[in-house]
N, CA, C and O atoms as a CHARMM CRD file, in Angstrom:
* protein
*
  328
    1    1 UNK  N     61.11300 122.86800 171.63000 PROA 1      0.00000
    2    1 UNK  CA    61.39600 122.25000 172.90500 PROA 1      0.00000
    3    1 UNK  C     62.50400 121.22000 172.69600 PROA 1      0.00000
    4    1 UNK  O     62.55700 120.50700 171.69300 PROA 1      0.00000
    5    2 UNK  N     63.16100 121.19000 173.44200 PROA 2      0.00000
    6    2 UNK  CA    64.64100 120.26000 173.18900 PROA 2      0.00000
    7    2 UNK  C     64.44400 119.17100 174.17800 PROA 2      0.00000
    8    2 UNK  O     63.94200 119.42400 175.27300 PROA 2      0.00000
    9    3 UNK  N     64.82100 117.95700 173.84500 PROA 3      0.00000
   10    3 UNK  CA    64.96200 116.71600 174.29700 PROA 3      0.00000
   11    3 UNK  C     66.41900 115.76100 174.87100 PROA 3      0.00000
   12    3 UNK  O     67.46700 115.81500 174.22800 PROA 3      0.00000
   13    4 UNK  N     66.32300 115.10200 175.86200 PROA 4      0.00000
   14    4 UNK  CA    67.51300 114.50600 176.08100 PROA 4      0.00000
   15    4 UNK  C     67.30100 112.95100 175.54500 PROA 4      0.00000
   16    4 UNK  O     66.39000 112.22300 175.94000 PROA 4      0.00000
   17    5 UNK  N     68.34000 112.56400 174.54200 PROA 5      0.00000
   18    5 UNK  CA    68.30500 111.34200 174.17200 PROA 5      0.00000
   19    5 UNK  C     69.30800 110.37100 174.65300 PROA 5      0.00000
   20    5 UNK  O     70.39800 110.84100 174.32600 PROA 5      0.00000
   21    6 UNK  N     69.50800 109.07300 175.36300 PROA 6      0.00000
   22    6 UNK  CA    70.50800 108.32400 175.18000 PROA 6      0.00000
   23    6 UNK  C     71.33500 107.53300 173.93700 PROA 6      0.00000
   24    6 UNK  O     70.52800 107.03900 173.15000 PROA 6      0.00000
   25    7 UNK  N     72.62300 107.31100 173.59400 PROA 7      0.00000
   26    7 UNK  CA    72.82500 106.67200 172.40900 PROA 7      0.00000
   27    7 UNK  C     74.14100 106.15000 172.87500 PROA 7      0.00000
   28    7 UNK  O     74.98600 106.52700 173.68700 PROA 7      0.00000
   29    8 UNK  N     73.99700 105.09900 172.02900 PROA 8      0.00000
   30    8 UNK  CA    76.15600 104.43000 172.14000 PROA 8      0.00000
   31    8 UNK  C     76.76300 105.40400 172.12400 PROA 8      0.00000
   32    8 UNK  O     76.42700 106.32000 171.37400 PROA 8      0.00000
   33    9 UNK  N     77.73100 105.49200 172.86300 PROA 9      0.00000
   34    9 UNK  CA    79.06200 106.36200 172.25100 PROA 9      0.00000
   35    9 UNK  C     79.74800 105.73400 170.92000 PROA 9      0.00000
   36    9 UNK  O     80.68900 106.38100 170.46100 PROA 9      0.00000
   37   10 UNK  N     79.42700 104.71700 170.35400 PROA 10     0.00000
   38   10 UNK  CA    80.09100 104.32800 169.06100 PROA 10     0.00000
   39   10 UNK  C     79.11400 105.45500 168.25100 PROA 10     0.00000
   40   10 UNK  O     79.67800 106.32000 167.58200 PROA 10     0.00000
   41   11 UNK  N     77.74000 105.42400 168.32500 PROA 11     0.00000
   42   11 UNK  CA    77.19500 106.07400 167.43800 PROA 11     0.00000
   43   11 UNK  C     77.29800 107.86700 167.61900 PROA 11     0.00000
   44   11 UNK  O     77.18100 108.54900 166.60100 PROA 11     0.00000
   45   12 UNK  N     77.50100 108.47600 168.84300 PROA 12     0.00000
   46   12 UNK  CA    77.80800 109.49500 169.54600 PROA 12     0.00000
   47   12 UNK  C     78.73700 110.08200 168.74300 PROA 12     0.00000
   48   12 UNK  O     78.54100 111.10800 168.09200 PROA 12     0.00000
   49   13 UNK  N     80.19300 109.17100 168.79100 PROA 13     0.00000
   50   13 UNK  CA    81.67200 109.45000 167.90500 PROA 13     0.00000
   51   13 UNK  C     81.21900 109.42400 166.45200 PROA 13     0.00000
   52   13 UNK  O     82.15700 109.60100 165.67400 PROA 13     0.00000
   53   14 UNK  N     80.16000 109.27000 165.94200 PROA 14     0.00000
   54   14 UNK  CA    79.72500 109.04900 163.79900 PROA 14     0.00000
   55   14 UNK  C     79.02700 110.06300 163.85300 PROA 14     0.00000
   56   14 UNK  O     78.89600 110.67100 162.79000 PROA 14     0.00000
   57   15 UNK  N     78.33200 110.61500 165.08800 PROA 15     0.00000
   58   15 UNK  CA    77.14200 111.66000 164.94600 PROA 15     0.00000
   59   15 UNK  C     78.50700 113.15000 164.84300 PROA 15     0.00000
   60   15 UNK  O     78.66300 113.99500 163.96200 PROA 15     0.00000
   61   16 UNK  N     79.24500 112.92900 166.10600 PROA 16     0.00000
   62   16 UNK  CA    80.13100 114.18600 165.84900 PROA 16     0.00000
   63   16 UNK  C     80.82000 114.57700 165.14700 PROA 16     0.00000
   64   16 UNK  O     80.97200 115.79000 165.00300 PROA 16     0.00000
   65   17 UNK  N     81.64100 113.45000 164.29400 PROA 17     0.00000
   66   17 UNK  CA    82.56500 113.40200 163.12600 PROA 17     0.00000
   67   17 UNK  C     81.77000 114.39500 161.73000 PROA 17     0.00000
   68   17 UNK  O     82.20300 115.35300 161.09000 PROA 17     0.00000
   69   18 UNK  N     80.36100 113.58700 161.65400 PROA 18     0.00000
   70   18 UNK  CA    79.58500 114.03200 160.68200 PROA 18     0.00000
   71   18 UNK  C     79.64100 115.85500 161.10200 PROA 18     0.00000
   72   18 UNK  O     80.19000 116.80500 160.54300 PROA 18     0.00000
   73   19 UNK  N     78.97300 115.76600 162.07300 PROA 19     0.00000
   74   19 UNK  CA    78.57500 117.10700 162.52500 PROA 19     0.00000
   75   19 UNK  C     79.55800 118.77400 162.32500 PROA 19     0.00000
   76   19 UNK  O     79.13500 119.89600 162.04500 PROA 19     0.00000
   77   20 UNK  N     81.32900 118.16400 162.68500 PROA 20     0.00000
   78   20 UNK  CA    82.00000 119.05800 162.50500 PROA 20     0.00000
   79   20 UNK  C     81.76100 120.34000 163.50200 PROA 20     0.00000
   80   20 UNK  O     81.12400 120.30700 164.55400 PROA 20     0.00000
   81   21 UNK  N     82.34500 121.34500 162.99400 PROA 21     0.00000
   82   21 UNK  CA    82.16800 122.34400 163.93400 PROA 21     0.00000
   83   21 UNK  C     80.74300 122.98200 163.55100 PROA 21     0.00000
   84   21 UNK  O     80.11100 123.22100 164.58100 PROA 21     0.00000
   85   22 UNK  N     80.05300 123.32700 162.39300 PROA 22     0.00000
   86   22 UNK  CA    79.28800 123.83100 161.60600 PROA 22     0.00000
   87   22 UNK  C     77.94500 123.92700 161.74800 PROA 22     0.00000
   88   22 UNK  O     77.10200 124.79600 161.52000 PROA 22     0.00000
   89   23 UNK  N     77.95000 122.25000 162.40300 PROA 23     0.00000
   90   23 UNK  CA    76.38000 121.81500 162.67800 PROA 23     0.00000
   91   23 UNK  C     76.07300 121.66000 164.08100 PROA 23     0.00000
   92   23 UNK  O     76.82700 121.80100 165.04300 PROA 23     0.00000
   93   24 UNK  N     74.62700 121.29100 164.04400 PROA 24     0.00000
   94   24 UNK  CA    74.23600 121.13300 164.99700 PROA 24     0.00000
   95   24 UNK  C     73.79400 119.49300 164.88200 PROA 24     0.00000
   96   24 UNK  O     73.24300 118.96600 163.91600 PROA 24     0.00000
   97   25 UNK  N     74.33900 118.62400 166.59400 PROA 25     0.00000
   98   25 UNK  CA    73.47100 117.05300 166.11100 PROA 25     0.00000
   99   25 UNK  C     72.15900 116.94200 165.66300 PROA 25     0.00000
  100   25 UNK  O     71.81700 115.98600 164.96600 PROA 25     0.00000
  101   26 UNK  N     71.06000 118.20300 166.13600 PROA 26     0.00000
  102   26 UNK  CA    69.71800 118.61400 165.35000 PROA 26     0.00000
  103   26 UNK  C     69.62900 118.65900 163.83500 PROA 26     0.00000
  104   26 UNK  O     68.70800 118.26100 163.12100 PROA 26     0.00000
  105   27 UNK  N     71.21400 119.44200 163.36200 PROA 27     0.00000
  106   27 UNK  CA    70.72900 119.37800 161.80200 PROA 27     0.00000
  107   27 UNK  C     71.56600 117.94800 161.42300 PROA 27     0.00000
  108   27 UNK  O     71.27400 117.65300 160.26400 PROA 27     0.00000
  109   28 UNK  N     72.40100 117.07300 161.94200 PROA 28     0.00000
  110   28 UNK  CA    72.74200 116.03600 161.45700 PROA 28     0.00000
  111   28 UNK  C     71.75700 114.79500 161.25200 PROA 28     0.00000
  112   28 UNK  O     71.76600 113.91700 160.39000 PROA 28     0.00000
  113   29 UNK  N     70.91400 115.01400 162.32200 PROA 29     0.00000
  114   29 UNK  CA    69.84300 113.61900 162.41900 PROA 29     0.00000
  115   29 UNK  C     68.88800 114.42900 161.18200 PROA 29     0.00000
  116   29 UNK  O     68.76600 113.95700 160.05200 PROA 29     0.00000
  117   30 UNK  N     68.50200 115.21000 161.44700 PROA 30     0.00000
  118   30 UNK  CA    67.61100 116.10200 160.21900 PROA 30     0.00000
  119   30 UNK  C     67.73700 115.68400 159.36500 PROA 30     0.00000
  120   30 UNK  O     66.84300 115.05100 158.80300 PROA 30     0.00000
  121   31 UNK  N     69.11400 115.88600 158.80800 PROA 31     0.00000
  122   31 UNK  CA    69.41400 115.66200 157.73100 PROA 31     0.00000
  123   31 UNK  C     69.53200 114.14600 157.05000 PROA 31     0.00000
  124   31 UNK  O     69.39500 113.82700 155.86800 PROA 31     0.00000
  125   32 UNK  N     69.88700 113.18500 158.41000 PROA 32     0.00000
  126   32 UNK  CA    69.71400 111.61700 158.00300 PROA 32     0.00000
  127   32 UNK  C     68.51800 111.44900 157.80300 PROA 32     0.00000
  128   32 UNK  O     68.19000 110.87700 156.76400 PROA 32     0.00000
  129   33 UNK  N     67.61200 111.85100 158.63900 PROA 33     0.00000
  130   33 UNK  CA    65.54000 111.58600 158.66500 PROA 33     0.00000
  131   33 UNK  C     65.13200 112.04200 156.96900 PROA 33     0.00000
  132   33 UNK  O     64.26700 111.35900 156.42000 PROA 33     0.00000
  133   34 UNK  N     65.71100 113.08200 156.25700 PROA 34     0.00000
  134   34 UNK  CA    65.44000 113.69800 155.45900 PROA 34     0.00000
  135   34 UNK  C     65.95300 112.77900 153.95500 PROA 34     0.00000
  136   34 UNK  O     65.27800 112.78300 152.92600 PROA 34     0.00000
  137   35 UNK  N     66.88000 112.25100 154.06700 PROA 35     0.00000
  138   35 UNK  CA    67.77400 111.61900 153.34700 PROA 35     0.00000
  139   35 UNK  C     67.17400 110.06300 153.42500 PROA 35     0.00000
  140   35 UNK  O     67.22500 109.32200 152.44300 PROA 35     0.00000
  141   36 UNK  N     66.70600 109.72700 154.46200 PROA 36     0.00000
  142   36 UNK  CA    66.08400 108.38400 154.67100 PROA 36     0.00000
  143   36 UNK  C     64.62100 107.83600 153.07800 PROA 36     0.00000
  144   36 UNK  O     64.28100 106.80100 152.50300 PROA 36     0.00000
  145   37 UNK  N     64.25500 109.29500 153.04100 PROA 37     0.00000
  146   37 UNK  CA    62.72700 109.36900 152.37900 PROA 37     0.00000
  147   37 UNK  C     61.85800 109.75200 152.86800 PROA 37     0.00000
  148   37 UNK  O     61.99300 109.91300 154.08100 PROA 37     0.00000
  149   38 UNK  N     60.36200 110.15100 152.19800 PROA 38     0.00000
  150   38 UNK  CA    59.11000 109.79200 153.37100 PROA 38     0.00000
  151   38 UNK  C     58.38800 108.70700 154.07300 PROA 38     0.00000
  152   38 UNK  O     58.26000 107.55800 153.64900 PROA 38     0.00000
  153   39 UNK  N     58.05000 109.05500 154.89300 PROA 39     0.00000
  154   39 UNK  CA    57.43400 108.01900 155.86400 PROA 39     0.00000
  155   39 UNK  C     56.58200 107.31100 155.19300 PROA 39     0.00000
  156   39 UNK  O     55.57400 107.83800 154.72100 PROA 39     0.00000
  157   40 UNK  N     56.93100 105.62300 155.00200 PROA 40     0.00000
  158   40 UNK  CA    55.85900 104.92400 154.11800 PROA 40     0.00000
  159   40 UNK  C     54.90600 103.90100 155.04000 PROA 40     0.00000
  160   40 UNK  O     55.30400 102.84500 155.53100 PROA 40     0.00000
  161   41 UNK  N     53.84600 104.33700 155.13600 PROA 41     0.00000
  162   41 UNK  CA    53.13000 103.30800 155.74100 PROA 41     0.00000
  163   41 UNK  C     53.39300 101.81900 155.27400 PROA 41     0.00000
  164   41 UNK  O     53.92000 101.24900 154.31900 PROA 41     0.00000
  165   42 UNK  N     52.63400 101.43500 156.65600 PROA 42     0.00000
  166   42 UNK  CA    53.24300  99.32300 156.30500 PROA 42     0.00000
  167   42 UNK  C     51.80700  99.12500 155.62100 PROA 42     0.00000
  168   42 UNK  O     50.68200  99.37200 156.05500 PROA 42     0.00000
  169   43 UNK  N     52.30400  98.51000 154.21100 PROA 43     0.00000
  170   43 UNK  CA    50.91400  97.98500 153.51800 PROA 43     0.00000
  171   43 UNK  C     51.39900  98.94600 152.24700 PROA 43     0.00000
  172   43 UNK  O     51.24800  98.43300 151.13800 PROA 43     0.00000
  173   44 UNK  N     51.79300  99.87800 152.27700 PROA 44     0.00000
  174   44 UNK  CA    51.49300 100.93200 151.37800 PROA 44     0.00000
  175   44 UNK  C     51.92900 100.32300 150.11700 PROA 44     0.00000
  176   44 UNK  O     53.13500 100.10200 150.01600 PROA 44     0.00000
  177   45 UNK  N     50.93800  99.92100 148.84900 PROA 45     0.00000
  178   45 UNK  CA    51.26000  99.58800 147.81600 PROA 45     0.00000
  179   45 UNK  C     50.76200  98.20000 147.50500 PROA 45     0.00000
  180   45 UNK  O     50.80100  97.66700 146.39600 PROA 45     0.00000
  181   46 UNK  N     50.47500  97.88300 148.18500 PROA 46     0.00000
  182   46 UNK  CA    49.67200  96.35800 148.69800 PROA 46     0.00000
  183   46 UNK  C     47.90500  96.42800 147.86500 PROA 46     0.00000
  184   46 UNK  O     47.40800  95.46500 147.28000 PROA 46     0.00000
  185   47 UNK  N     47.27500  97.71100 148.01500 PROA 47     0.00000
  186   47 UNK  CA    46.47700  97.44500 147.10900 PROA 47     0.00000
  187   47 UNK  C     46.97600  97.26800 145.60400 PROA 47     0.00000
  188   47 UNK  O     46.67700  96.15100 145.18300 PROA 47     0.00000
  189   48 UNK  N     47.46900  97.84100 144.93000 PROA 48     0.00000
  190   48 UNK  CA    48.07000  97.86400 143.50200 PROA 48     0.00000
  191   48 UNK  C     47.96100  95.99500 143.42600 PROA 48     0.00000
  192   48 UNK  O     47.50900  95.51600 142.38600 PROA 48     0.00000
  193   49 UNK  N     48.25200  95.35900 144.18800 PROA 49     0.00000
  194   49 UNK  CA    48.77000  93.61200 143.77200 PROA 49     0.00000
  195   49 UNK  C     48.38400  92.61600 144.47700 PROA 49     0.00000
  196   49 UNK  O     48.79100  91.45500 144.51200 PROA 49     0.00000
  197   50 UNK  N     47.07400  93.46700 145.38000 PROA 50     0.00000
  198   50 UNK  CA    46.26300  92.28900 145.91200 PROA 50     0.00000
  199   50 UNK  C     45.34400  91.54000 144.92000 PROA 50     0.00000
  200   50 UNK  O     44.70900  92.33600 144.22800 PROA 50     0.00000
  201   51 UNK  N     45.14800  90.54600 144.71200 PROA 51     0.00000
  202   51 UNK  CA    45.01500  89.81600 144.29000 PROA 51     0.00000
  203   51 UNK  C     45.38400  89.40700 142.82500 PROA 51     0.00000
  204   51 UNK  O     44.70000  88.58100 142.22100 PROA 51     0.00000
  205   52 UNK  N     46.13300  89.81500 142.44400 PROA 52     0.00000
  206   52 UNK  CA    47.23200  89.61500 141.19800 PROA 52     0.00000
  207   52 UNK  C     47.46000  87.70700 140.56900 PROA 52     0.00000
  208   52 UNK  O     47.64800  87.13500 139.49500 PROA 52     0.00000
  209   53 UNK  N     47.28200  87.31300 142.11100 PROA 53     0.00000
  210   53 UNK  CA    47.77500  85.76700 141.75200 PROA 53     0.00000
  211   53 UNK  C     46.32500  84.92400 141.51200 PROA 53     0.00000
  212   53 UNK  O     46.32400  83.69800 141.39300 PROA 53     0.00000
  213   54 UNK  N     45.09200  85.74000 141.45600 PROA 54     0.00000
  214   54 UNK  CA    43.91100  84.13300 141.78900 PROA 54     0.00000
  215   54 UNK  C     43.91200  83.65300 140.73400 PROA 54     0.00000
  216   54 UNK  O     44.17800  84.51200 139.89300 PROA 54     0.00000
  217   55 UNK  N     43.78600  82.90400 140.40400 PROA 55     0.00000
  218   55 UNK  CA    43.14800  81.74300 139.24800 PROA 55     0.00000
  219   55 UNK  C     44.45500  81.28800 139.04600 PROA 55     0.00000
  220   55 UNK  O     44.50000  80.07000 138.87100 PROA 55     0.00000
  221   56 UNK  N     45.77500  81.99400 139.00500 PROA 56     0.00000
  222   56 UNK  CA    47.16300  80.77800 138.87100 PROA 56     0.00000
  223   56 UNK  C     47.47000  79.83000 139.65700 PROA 56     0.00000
  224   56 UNK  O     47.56300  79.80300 140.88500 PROA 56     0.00000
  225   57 UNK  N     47.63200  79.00000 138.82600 PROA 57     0.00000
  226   57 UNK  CA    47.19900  77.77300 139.18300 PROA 57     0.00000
  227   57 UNK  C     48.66200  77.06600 140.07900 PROA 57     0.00000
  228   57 UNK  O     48.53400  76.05400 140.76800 PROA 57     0.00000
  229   58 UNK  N     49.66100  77.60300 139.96000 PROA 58     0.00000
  230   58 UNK  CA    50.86500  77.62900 140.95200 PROA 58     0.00000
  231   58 UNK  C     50.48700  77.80400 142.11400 PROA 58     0.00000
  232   58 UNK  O     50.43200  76.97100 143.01800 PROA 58     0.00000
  233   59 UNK  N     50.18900  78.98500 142.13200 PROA 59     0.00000
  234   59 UNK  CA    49.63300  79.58200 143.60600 PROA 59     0.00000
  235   59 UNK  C     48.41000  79.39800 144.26100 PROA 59     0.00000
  236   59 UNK  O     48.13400  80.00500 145.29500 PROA 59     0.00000
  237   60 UNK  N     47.53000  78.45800 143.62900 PROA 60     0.00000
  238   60 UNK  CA    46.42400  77.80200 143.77600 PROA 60     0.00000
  239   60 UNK  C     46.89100  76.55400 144.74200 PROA 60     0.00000
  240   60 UNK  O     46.23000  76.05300 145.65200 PROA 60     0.00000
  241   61 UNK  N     48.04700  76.23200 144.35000 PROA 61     0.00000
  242   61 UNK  CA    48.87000  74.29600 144.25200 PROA 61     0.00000
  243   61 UNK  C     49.34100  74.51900 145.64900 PROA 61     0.00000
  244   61 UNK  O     49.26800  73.71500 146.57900 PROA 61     0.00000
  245   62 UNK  N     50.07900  76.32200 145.67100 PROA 62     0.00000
  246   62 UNK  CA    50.95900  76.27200 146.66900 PROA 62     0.00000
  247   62 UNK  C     50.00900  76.75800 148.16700 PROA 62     0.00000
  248   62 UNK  O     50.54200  76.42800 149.22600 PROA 62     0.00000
  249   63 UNK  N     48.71500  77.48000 148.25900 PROA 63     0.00000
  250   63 UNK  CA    47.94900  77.74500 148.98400 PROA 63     0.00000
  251   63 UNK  C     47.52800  76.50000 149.75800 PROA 63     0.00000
  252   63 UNK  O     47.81800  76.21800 150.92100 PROA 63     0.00000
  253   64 UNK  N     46.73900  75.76500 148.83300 PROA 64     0.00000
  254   64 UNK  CA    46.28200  74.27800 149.08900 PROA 64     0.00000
  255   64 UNK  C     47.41200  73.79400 150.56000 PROA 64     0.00000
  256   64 UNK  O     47.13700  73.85600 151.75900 PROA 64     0.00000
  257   65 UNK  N     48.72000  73.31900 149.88600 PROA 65     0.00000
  258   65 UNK  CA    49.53400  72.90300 150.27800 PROA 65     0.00000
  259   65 UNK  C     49.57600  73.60300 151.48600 PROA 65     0.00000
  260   65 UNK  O     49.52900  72.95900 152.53400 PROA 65     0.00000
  261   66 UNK  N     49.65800  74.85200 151.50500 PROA 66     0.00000
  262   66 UNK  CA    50.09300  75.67600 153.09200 PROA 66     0.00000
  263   66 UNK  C     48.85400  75.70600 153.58600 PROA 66     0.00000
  264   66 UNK  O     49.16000  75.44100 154.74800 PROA 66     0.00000
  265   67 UNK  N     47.55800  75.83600 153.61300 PROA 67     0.00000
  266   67 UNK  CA    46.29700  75.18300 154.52300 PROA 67     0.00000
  267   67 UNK  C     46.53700  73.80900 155.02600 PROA 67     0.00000
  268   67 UNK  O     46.52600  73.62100 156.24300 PROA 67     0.00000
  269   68 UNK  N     46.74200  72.88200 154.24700 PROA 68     0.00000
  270   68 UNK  CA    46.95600  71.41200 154.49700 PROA 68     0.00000
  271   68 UNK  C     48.00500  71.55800 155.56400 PROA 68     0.00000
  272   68 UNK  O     47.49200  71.35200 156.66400 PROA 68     0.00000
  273   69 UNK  N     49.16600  71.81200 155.63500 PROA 69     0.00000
  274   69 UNK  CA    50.22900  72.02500 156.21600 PROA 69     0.00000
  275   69 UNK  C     49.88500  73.06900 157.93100 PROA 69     0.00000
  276   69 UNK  O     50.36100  72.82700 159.04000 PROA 69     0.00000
  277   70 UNK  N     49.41400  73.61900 157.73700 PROA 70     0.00000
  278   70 UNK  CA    48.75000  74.75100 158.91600 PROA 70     0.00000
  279   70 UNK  C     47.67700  73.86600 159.43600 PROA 70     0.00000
  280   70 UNK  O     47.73500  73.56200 160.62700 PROA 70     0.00000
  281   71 UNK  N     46.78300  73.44800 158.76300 PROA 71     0.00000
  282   71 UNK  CA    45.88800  71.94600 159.48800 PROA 71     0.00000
  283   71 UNK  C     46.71300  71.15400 160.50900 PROA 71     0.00000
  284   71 UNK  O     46.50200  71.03800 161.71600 PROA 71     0.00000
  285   72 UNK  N     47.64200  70.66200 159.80500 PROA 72     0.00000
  286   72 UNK  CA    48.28800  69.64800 160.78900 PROA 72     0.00000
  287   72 UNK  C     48.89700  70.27900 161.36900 PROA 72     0.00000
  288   72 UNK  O     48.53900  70.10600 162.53400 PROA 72     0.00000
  289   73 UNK  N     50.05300  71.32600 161.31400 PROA 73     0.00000
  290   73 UNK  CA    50.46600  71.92600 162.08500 PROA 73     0.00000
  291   73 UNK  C     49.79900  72.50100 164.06800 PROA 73     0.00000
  292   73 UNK  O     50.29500  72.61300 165.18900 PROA 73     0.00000
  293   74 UNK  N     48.37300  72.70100 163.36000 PROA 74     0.00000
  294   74 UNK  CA    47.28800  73.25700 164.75400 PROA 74     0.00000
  295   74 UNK  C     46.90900  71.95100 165.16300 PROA 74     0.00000
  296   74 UNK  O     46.81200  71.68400 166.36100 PROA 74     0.00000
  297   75 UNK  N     46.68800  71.11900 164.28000 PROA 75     0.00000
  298   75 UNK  CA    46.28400  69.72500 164.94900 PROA 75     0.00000
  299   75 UNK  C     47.56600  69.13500 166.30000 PROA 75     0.00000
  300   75 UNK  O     47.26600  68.93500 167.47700 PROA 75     0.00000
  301   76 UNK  N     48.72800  68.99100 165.79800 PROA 76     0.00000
  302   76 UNK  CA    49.75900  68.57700 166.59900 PROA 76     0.00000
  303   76 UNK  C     49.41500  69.56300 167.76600 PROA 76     0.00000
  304   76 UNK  O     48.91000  69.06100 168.77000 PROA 76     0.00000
  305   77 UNK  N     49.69300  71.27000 167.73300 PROA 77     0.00000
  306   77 UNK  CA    49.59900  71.80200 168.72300 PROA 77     0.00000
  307   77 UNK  C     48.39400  71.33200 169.96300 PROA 77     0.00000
  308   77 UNK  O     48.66300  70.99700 171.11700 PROA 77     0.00000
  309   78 UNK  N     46.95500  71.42700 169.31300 PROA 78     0.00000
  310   78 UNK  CA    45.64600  70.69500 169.92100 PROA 78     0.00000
  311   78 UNK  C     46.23600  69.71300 171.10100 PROA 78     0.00000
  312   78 UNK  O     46.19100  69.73000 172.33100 PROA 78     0.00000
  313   79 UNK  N     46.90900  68.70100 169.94000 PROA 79     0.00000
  314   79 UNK  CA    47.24300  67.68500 170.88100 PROA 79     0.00000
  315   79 UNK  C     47.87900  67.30000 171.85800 PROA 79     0.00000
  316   79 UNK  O     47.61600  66.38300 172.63600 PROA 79     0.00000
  317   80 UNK  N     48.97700  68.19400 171.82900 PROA 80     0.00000
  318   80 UNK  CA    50.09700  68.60300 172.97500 PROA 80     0.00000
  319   80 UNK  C     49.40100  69.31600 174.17900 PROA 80     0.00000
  320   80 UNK  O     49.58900  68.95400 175.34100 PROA 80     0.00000
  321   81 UNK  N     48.60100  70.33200 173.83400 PROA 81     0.00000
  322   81 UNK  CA    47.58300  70.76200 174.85500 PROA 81     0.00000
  323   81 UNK  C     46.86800  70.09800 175.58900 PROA 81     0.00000
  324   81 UNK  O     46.78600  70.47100 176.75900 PROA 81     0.00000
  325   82 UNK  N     46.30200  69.19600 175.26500 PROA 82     0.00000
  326   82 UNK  CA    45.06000  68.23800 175.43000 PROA 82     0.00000
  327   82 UNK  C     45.83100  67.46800 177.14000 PROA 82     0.00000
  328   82 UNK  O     45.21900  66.59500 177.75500 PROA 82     0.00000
């Protein structure tokens, strides 16, 4: 089933150049989608290095600090509300 898409004509004029007489804009985007990689989910790899940092004591220092910081941060907001 074929689709109508809108696009810049800046990008219109890069799609046809590519395309030539030969292709089709079907096999040009194809071929960019294809060339891009596979589709990686958001997160993907995130287990491997969750929790990598506990007990360092950097990132212990720097957590602290960004709770403390997010405290006051919601506190000010509270108060502006109020």
């Amino acid at each position: 089933m074929a689709k109508t898409i809108m696009i810049a004509d800046r990008i219109y004029e890069e799609l046809r150049k590519i395309k030539g007489k030969d292709k089709s804009f079907t096999d040009v985007i194809a071929e960019a989608l294809e060339a891009s990689g596979p589709k990686k989910k958001l997160g993907a790899g995130l287990k491997e290095v969750a929790g990598i940092l506990e007990g360092d004591t950097e990132y212990d220092e720097v957590m602290r600090w960004s709770k403390k910081m997010w405290k006051k941060s919601d506190e000010k907001i509270w108060k502006m509300l109020r």
